[in-house]
N, C-alpha and C positions, 0 to 999 in steps of 0.2 A: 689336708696338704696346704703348706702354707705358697701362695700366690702370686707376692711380690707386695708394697710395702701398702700401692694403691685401695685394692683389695681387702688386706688387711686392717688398714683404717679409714677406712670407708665413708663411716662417719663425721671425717674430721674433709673430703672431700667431696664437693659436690659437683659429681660427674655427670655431664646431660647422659641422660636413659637411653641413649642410641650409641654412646662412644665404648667401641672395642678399646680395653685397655693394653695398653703396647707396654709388655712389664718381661725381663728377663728375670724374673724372681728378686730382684734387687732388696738390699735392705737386710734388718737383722743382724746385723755385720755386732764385735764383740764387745764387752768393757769387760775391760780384762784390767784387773790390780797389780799395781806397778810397787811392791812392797820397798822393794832396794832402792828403785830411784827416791823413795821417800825417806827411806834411810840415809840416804847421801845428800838429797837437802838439808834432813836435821843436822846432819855432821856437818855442814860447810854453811848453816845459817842459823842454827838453835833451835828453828821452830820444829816442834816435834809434833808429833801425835797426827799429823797433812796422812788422809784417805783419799791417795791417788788411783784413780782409774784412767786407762786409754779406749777412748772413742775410733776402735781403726776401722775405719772406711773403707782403707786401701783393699779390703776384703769383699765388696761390692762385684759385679759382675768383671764390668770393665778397669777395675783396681782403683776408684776413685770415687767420692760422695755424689762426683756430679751425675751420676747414675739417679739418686733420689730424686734430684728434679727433671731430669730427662726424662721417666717413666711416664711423668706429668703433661711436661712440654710437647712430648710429641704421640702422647693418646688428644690433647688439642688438635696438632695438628695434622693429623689423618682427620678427625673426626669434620674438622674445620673444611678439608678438601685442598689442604697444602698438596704440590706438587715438588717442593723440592726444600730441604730444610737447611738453612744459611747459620753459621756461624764465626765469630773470631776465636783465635783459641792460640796459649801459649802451649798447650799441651794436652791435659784429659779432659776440655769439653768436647773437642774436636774424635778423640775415640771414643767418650763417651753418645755424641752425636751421630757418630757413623755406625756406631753397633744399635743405637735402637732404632734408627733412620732402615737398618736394615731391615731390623725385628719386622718394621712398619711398611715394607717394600715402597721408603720413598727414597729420593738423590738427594745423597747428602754435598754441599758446596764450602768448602773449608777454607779460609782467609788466615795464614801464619805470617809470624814474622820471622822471616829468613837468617836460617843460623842461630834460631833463640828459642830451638822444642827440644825437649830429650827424643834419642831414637827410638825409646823404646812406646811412648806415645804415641808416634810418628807412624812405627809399625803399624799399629793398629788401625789407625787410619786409617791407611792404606789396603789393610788387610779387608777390611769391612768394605770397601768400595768407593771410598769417598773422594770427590774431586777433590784435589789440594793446589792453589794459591798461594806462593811465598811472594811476600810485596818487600823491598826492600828497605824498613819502616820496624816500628815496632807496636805491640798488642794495643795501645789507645790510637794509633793511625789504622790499625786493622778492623777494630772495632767502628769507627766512624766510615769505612767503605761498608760493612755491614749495615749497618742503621739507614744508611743513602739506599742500598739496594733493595732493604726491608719494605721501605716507604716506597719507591718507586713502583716495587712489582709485588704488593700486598697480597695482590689476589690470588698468586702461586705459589711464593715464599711465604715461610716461615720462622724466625729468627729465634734462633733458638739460645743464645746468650742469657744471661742472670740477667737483663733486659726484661724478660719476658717473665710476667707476674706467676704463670706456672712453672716456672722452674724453680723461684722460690715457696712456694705451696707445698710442691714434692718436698723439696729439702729439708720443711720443716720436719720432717718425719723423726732426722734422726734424735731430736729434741724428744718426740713422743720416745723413742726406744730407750734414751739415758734413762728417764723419767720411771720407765717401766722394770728395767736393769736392779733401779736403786730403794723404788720405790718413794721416791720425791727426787724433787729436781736438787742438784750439789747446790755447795755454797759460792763454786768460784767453775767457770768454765774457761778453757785456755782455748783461743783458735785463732789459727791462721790466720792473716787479712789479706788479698789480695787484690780481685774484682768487687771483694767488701758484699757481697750473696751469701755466705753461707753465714757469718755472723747476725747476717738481716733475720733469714730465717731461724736459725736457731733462736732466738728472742720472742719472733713470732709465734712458734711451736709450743718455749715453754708458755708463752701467757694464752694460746688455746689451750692449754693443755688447765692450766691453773681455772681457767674461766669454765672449763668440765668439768673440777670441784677432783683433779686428778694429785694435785698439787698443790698445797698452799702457798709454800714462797716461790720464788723465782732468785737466778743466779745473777751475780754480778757478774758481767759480760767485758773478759778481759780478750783483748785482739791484740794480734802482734802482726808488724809490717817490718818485712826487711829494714835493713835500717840505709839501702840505696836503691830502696822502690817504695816509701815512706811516707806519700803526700797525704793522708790525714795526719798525720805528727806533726808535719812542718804546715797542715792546713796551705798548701796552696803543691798545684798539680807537679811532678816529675817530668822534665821533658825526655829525659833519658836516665832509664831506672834502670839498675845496676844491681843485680845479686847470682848467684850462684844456684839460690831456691827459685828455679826458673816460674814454676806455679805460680810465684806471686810477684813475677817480675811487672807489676805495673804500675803507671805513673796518674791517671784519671781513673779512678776507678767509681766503674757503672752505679756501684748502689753506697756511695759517699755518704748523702745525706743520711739514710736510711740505717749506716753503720753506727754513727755517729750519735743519731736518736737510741737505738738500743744499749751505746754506751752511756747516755746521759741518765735515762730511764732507768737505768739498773743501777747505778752509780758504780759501772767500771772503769775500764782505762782501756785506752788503744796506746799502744807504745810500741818499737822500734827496738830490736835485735839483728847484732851486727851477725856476717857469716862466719866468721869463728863460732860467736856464739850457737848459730844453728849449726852447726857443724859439733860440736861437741853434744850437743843433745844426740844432736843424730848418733854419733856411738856409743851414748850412755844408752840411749833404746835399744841398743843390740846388744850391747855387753851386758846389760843389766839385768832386761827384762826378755831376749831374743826376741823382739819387735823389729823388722823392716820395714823404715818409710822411707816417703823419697824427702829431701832437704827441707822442703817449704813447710811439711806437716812438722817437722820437728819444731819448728818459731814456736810453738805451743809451749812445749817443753821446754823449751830457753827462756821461752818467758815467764815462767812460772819459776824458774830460777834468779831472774833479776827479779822478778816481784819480789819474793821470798828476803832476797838480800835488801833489796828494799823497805824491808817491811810493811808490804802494800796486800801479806797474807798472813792469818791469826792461827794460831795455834789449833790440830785438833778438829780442822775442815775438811769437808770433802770437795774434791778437787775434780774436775772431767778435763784432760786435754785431748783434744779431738786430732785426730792423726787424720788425714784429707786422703792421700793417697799411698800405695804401696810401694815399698824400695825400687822393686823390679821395674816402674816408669824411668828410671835414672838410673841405672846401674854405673853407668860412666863415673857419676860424682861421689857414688860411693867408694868404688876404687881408689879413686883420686884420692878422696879423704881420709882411705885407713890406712893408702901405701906406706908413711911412714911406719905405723905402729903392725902393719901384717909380718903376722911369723912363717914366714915362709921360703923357703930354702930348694936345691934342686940337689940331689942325690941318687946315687947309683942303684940299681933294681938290687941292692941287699939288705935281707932282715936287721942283721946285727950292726952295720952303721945307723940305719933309718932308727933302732933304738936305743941307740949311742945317743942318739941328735936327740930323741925326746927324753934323755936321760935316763935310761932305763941299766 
């Protein structure tokens, strides 16, 4: 029976001999082949023969990747003798922190910045038990009250942000799954950039993974940043980051440098996608392939469309865009964004109009 991701790769973590692993079975989540959105790059850029797969995470316990390193982050911190687990969060670290903060029967302490979560993360939160904190500020002022209160009260706290070097350790994992899925790591992987954690580890993962003789190459590591929460593109910090892909609405983000080395190293690109642009991804994932994600996972997807027209991808690659999180954290913006194009009408309780209107 499979365990959860810890468990599972066991070997690639090294857990002290006394730590209870605090895992919701997380992990394993799909890569699933996106044939028609590959059809529809060839058709709108020439390059043909692109073996796309989606990395969706959104299929995780709590409908988001940051489950991978959570499983991590707070088997430490029980194990450690935390009494209470601290985090900033624009959205799913915070339910991802309060659902295994549960698992782990400790207090979770939640720092948001007000007016700037989806509900549906929010919910969860809530639901799990977790104190919540709206400061009136946004995610890189939430994050520096966290860090102050980490250092002051070490000895009880836990800070469980992409800060904390086991939460990118778990993350790595999903890197071992592409790996495993494909049987070698792709040629190009598309991900998100937000708090700049999950492209650290994924880079990490694959070159454990390559240094276990699991993998000979490793991916060019292409990241995409809102393009008005954006500050490695423009290399200097956002004071007020602006997009609609709330997940990565950030302007400092925690693991900068560390993003930046995985793009040099690999020799990818971190670039900028406007919200149109994720926003069209986002209904080519549904219409295309029926994928639900929420805004921020689709920048993968957009970007792998401006690459593409850029010619920044070669014919005849395989491709991994990594989808962060599940539609259902954002319902709202999904609404928003298909009202124009929803077919949808209000009609009388009769058979013979209702298939009038579908043309029948």
């Amino acid at each position: 029976m499979y365990t959860g991701l810890l468990n599972h790769y066991q070997s690639f973590f090294n857990l002290p001999k006394t730590a209870e692993v605090i895992t919701l079975h997380e992990g394993q989540t799909p890569l699933i082949p996106a044939p028609r959105l590959a059809a529809l790059l060839a058709q709108e850029t020439g390059i043909e023969g692109l073996r796309i797969y989606l990395k969706y995470d959104g299929l995780n316990p709590t409908g988001s990747f940051k489950d991978r390193g959570m499983t991590c982050a707070m088997t430490y911190a029980k194990h450690d003798g935390a009494r209470f687990v601290l985090c900033a969060s624009t959205g799913n670290t915070s339910a991802s922190a309060a659902a295994y903060a549960a698992r782990a029967d400790l207090e979770t302490l939640i720092i948001i910045p007000k007016g700037k979560i989806a509900l549906g993360k929010l919910a969860q939160a809530l639901l799990y038990g977790a104190t919540i904190v709206e400061i009136e500020g946004n995610f890189d002022q939430a994050l520096n009250i966290v860090r102050a209160i980490g250092e002051q009260h070490a000895d009880q706290v836990a800070v469980v942000n992409s800060i904390n070097p086991h939460r990118i350790s778990g993350q790595r994992s999903a890197a071992f799954e592409v790996v495993d899925a494909l049987g070698k790591a792709p040629d190009y992987l598309m991900i998100p950039v937000g708090n700049a954690g999950n492209i650290t580890a994924y880079w990490q993962g694959f070159k454990d993974y390559q240094a276990a003789g699991k993998t000979a190459a490793l991916p060019k590591m292409m990241g995409y940043q809102a393009a008005g929460a954006a500050p490695i593109v423009h290399n200097q910090p956002i004071e007020h980051p602006e997009t609609l892909a709330t997940a990565i609405r950030i302007g400092n983000p925690a693991s900068w440098k560390l993003a930046v080395e995985a793009r040099d190293a690999s020799g990818g690109r971190i670039d900028a996608v406007s919200d149109e642009q994720i926003i069209q991804a986002y209904q080519r994932l549904g219409q295309l392939e029926g994928v639900f994600c929420e805004p921020a996972s689709a920048a993968s997807v957009a970007g792998l469309f401006k690459a593409a027209q850029a010619r920044q991808i070669e014919a005849g690659q395989t491709v991994v865009c990594v989808l962060t999180g599940n539609g259902l954290k954002d319902p709202a913006n999904g609404i928003k964004a298909s009202v124009k194009q929803a077919k949808r009408v209000s009609l009388p309780p009769d058979a013979q109009t209702v298939a009038q209107y579908f043309g029948f």
